[in-house]
N, CA and C atoms as an extended XYZ file, in Angstrom:
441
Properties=species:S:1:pos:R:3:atomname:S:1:resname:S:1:resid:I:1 pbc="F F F"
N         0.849       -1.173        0.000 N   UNK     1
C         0.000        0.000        0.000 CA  UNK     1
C         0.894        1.235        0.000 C   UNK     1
N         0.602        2.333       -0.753 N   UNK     2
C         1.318        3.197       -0.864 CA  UNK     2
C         1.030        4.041        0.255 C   UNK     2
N         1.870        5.309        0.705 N   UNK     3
C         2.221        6.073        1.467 CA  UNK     3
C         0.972        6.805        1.549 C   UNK     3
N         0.323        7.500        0.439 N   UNK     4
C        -0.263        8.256        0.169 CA  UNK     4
C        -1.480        7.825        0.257 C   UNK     4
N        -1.703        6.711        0.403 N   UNK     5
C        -3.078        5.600        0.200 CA  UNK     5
C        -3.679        5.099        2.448 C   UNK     5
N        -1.712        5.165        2.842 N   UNK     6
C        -2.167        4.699        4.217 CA  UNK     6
C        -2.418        6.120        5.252 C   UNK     6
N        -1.865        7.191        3.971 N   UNK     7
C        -2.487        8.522        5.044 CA  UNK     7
C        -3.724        8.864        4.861 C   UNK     7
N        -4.496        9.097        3.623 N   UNK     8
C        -5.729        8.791        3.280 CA  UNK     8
C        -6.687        8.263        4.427 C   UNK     8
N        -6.499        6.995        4.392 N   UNK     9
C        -6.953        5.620        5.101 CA  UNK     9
C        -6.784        6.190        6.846 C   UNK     9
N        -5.512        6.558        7.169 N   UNK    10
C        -5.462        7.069        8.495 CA  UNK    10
C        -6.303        7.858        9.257 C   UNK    10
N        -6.034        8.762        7.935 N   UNK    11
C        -7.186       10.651        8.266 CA  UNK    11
C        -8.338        9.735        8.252 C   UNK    11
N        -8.760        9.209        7.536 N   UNK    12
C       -10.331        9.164        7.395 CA  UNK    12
C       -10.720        8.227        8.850 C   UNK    12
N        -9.874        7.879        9.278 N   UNK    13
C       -10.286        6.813       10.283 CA  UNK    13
C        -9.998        7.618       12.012 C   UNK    13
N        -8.886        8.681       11.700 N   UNK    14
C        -9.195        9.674       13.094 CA  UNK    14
C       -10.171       10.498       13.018 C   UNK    14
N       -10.714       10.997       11.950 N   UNK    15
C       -11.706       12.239       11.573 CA  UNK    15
C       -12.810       11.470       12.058 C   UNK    15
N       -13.227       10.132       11.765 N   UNK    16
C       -14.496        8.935       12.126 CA  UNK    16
C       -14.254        9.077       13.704 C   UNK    16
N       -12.757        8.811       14.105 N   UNK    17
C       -12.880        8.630       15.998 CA  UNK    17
C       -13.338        9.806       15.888 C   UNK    17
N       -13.248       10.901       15.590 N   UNK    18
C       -13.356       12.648       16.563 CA  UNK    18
C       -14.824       12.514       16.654 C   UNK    18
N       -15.609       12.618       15.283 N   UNK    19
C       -16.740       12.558       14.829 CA  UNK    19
C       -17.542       11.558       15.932 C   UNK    19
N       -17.032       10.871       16.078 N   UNK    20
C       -17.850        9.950       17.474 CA  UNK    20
C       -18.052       10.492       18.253 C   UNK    20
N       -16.499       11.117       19.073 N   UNK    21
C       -16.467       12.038       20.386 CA  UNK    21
C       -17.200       13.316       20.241 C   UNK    21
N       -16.789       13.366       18.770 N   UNK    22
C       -18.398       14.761       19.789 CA  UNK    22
C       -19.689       14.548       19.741 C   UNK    22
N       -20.128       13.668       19.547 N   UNK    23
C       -21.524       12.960       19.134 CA  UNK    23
C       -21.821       12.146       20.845 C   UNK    23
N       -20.604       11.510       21.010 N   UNK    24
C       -20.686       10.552       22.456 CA  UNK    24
C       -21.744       10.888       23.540 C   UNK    24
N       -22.134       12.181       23.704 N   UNK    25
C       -23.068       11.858       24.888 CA  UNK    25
C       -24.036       11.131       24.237 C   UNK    25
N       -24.555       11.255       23.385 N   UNK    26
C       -25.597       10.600       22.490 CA  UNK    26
C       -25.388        8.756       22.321 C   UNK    26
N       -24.128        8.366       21.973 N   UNK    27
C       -23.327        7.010       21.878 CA  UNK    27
C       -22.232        6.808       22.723 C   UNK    27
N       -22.469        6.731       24.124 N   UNK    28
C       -21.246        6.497       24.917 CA  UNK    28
C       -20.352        5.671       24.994 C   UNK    28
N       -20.544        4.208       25.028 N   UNK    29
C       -20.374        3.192       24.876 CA  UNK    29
C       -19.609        2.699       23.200 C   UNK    29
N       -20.271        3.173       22.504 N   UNK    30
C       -19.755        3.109       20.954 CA  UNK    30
C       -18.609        4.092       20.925 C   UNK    30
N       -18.573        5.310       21.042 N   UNK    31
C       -17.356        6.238       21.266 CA  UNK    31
C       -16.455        5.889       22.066 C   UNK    31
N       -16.633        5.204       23.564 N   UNK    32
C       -15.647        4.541       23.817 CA  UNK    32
C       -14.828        3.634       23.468 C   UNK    32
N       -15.507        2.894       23.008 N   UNK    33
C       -15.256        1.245       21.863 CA  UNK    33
C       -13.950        1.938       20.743 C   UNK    33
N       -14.581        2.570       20.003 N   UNK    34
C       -14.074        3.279       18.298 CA  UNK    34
C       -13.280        4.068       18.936 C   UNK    34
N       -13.716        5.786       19.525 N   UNK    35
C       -12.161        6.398       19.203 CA  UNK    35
C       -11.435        6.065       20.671 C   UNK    35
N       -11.040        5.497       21.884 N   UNK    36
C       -10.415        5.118       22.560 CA  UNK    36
C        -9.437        4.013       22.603 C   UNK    36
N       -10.080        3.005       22.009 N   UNK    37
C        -9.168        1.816       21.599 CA  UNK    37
C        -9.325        1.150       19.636 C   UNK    37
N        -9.787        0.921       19.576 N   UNK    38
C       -10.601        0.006       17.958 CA  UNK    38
C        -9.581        1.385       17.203 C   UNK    38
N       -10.439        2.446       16.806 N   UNK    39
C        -9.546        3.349       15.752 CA  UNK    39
C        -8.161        3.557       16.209 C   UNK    39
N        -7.618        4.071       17.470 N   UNK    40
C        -5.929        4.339       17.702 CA  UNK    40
C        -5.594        2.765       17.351 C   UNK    40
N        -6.105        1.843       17.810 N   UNK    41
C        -5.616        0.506       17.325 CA  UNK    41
C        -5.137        0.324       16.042 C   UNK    41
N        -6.144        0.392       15.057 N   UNK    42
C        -5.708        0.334       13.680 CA  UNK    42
C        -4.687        1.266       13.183 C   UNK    42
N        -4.809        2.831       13.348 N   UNK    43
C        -3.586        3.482       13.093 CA  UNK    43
C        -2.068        2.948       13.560 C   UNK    43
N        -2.378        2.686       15.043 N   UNK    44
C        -1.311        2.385       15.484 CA  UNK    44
C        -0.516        1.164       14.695 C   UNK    44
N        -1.293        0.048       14.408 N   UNK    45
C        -0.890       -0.836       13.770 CA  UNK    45
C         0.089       -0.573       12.341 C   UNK    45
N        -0.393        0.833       11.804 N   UNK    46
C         0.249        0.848       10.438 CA  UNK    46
C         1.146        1.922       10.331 C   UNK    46
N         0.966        2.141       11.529 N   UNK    47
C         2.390        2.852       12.693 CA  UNK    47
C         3.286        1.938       12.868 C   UNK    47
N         3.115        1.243       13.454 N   UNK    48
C         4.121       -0.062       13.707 CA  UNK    48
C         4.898       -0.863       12.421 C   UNK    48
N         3.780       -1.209       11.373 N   UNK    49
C         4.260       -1.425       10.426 CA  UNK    49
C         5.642       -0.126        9.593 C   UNK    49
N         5.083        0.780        9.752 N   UNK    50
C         6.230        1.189        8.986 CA  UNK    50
C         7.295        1.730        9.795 C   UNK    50
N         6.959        2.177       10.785 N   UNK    51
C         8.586        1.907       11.719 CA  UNK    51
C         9.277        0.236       11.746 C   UNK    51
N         8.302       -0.739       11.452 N   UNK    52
C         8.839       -1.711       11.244 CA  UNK    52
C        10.155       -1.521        9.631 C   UNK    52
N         9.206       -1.233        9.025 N   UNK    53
C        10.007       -1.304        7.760 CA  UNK    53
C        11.201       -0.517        6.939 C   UNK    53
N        10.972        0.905        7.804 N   UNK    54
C        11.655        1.809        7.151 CA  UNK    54
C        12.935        2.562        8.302 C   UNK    54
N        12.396        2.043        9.930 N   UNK    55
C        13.624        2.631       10.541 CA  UNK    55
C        14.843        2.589       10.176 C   UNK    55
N        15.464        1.056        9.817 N   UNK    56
C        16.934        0.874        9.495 CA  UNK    56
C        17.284        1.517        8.538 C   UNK    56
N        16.638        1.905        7.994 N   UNK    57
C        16.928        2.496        6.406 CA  UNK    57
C        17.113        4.124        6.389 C   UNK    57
N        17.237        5.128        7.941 N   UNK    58
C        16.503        5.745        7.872 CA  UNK    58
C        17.988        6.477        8.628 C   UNK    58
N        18.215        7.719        8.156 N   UNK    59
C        19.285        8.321        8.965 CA  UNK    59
C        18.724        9.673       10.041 C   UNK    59
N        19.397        9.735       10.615 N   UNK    60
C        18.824       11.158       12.013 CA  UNK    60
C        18.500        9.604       13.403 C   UNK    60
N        17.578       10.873       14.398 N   UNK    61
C        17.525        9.968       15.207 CA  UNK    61
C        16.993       11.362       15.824 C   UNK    61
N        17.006       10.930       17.248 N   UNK    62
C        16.416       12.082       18.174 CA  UNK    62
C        17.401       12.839       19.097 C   UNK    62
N        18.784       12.725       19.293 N   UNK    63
C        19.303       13.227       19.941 CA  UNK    63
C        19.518       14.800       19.341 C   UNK    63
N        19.042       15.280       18.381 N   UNK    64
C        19.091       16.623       18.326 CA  UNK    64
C        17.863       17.251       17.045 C   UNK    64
N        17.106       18.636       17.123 N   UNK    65
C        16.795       19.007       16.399 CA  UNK    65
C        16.620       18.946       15.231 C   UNK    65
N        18.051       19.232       14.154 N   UNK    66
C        18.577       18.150       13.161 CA  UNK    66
C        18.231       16.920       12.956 C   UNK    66
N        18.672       16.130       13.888 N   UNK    67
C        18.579       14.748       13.717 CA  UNK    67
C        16.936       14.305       13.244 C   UNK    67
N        15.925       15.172       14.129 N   UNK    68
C        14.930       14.898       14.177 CA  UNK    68
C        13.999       15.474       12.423 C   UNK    68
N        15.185       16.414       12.123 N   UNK    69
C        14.735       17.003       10.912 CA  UNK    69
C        14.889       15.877        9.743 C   UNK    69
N        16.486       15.652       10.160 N   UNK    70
C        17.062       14.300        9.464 CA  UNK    70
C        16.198       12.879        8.697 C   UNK    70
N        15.609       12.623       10.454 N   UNK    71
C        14.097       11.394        9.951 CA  UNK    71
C        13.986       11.622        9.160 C   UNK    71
N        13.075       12.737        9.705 N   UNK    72
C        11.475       12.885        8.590 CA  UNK    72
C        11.973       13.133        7.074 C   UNK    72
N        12.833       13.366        6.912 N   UNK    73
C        13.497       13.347        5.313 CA  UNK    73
C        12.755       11.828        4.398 C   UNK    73
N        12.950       10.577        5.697 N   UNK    74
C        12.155       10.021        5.116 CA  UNK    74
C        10.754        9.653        4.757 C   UNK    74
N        10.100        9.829        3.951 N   UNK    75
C         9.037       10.010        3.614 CA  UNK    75
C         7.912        8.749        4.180 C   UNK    75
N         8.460        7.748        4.510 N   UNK    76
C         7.482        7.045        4.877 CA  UNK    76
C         7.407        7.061        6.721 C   UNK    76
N         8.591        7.412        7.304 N   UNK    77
C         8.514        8.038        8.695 CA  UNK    77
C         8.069        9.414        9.075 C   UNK    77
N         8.323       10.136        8.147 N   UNK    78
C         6.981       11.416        8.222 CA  UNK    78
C         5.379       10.997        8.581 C   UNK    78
N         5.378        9.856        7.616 N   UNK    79
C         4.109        9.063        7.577 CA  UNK    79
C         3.795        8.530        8.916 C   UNK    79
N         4.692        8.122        9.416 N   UNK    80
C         4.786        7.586       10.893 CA  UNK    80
C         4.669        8.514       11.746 C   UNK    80
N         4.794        9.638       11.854 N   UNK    81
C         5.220       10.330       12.777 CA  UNK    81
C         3.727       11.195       12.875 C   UNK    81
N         3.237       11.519       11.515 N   UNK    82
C         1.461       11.749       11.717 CA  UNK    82
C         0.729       10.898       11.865 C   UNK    82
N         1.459        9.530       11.790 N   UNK    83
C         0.087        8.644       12.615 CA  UNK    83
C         0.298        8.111       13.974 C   UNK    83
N         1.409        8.766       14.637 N   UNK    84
C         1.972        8.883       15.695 CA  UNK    84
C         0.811       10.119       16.239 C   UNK    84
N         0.887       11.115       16.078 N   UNK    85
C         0.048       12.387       15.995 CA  UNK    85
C        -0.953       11.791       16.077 C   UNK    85
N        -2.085       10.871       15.110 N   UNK    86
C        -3.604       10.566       15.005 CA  UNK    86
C        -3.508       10.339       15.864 C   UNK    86
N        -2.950        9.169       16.126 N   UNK    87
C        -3.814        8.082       17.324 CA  UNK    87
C        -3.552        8.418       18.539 C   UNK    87
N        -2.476        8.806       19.070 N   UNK    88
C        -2.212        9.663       20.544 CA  UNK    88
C        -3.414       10.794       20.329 C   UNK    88
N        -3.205       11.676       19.759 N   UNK    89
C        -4.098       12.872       19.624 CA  UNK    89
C        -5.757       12.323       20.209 C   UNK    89
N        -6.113       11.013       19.110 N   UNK    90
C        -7.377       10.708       19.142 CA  UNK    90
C        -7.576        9.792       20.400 C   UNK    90
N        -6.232        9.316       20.992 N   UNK    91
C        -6.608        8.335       22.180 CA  UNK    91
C        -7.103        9.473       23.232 C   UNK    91
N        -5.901       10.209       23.665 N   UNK    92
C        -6.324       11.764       24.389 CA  UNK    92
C        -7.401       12.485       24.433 C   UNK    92
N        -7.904       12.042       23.087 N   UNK    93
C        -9.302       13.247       22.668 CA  UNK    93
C       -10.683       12.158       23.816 C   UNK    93
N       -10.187       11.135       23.564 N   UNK    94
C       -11.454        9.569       23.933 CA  UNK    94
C       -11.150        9.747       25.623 C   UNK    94
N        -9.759        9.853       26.144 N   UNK    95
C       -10.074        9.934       27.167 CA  UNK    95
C       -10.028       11.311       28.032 C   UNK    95
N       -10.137       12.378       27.400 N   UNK    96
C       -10.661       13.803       27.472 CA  UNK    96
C       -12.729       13.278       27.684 C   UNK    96
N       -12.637       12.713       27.030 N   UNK    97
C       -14.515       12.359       27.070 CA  UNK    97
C       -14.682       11.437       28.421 C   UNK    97
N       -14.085       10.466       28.219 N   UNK    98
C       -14.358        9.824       29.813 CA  UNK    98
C       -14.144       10.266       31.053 C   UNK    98
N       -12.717       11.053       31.254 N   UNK    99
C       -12.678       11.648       32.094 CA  UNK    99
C       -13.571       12.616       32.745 C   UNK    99
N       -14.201       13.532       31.303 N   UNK   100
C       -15.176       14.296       31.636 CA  UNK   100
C       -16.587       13.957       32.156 C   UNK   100
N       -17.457       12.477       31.385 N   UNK   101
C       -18.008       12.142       31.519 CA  UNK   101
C       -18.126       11.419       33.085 C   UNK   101
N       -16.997       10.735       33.516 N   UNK   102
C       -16.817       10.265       35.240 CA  UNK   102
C       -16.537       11.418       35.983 C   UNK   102
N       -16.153       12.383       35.825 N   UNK   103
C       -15.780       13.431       36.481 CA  UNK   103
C       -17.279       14.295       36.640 C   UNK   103
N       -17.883       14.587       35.857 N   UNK   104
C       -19.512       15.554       35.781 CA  UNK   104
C       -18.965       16.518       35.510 C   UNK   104
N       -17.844       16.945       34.436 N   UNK   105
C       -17.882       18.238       33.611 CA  UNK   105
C       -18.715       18.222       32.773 C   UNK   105
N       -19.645       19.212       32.546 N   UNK   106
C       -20.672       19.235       31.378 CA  UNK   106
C       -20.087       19.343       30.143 C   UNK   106
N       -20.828       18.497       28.578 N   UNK   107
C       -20.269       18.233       27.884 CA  UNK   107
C       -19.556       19.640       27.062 C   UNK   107
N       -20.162       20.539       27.203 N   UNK   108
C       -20.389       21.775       26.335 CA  UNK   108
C       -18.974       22.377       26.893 C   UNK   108
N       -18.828       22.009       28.346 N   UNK   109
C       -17.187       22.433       28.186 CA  UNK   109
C       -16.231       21.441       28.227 C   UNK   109
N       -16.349       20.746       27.754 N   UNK   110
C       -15.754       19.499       27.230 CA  UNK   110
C       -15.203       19.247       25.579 C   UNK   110
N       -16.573       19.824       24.998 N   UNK   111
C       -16.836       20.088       23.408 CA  UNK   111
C       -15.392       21.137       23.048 C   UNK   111
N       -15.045       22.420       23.588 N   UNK   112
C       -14.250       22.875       22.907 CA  UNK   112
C       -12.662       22.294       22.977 C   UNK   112
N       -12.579       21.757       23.975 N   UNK   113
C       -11.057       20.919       24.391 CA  UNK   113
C       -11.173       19.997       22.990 C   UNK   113
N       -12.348       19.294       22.148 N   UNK   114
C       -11.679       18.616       21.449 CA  UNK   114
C       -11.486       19.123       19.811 C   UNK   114
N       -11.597       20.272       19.578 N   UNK   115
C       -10.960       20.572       18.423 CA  UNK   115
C        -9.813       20.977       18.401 C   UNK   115
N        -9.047       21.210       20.010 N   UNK   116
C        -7.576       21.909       20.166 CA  UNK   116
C        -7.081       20.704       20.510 C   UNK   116
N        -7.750       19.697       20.647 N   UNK   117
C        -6.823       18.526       21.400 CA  UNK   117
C        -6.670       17.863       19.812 C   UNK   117
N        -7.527       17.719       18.925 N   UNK   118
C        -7.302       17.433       17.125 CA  UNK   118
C        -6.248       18.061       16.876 C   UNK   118
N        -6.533       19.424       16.608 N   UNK   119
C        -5.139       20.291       15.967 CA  UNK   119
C        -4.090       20.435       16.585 C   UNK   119
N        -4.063       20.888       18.316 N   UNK   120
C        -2.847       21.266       18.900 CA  UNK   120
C        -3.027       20.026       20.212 C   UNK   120
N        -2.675       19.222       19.908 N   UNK   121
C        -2.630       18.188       20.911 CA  UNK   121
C        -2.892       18.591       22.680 C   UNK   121
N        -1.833       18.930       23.161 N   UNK   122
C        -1.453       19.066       24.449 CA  UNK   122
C        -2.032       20.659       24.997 C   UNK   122
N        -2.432       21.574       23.830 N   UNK   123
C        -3.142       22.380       24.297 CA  UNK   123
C        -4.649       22.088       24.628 C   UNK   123
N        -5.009       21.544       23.697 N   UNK   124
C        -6.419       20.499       24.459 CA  UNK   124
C        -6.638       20.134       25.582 C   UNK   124
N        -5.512       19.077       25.483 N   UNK   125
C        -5.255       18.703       27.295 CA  UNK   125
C        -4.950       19.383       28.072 C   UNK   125
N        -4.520       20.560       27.565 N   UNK   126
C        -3.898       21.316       29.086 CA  UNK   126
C        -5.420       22.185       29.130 C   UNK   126
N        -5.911       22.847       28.382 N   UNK   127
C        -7.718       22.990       28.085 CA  UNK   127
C        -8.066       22.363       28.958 C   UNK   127
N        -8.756       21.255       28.741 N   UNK   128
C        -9.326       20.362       29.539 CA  UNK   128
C        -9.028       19.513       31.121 C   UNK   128
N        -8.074       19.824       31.065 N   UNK   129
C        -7.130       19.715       32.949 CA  UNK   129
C        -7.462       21.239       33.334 C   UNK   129
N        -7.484       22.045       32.944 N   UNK   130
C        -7.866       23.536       33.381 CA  UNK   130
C        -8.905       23.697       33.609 C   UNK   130
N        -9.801       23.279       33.127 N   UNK   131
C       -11.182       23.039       33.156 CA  UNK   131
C       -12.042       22.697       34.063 C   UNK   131
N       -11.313       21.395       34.384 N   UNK   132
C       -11.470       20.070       34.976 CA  UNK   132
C       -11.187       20.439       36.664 C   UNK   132
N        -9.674       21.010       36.787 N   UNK   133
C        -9.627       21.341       38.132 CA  UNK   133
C       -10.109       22.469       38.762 C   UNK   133
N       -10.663       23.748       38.052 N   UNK   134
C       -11.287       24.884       38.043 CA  UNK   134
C       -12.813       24.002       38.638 C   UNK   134
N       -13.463       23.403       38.099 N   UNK   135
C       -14.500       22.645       38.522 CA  UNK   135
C       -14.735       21.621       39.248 C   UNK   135
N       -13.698       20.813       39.771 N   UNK   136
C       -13.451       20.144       40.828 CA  UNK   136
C       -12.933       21.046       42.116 C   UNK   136
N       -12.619       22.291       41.968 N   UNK   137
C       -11.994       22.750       42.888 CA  UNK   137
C       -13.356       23.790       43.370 C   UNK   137
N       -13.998       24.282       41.960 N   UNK   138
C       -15.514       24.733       42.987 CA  UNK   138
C       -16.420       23.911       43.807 C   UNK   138
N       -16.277       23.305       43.053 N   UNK   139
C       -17.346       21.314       43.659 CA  UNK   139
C       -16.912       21.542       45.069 C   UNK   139
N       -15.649       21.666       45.364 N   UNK   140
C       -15.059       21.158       46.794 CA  UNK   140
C       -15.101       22.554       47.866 C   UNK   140
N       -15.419       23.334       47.378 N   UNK   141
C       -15.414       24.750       48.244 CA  UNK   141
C       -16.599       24.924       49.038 C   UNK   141
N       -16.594       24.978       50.238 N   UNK   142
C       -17.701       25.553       51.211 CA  UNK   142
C       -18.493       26.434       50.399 C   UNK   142
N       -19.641       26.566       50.876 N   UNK   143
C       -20.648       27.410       50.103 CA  UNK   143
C       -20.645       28.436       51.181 C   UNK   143
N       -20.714       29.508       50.203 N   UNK   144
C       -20.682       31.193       51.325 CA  UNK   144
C       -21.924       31.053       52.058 C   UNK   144
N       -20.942       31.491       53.585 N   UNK   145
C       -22.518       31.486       54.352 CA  UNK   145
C       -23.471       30.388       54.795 C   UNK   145
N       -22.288       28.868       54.322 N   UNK   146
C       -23.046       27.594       54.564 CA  UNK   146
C       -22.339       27.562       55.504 C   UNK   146
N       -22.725       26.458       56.375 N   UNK   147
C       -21.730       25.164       57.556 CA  UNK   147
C       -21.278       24.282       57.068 C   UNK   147
């Protein structure tokens, strides 16, 4: 399968996990299933495959900037490295939803963490941990004027 055929195939299959997660209060159980494990699964798999196939072949490495520029020169570890991106991104995004969902953050502020957790990964998450403890931390506060 060509390069161009397994990014295709990739996108269309994280865009399907997201598309769940924001739908999930509606399909909880199914959104958990698909974008938490089942979809990062399959990416991951053709993740694996081509770090299987193309590391040795492949000059750079990670000990520097460069190096890291170096990789991605190769074209089918570029490939790797955005489906490295999907499926973390989309595992994060799945358990951005559960967390929220066991936790009792309402979905609506839940909803915007996952288009930054799609595009900018870790700003999502840091979104949604901000969120999260801002509202666990009112939950836990004496009420003015209560006992």
């Amino acid at each position: 399968m060509s390069a161009d055929l397994i990014f295709q195939y990739a996108t269309l299959i994280a865009v399907a996990g997201w598309a769940t997660l924001l739908i999930s209060p509606l399909i909880p159980r199914l959104s958990d299933l698909a974008a938490a494990y089942a979809m990062p699964a399959l990416i991951s798999i053709a993740y694996a495959g081509l770090i299987l196939a193309f590391w040795t072949r492949a000059e750079g490495g990670f000990g520097s900037l460069d190096e890291v520029a170096q990789l991605f020169q190769t074209r089918e570890l570029l490939l790797a490295g955005w489906l490295h991106y999907l499926a973390f991104d989309l595992f994060v995004g799945a358990w951005i939803v559960r967390r929220g969902r066991a936790d009792g953050v309402p979905f609506w502020l839940v909803l915007p963490c996952l288009p930054l957790t799609f595009l900018f990964g870790p700003a999502g998450y840091l979104a949604f941990v901000a969120i999260r403890a801002v509202l666990l931390q009112v939950r836990a506060a004496p009420a003015i004027g209560g006992r």
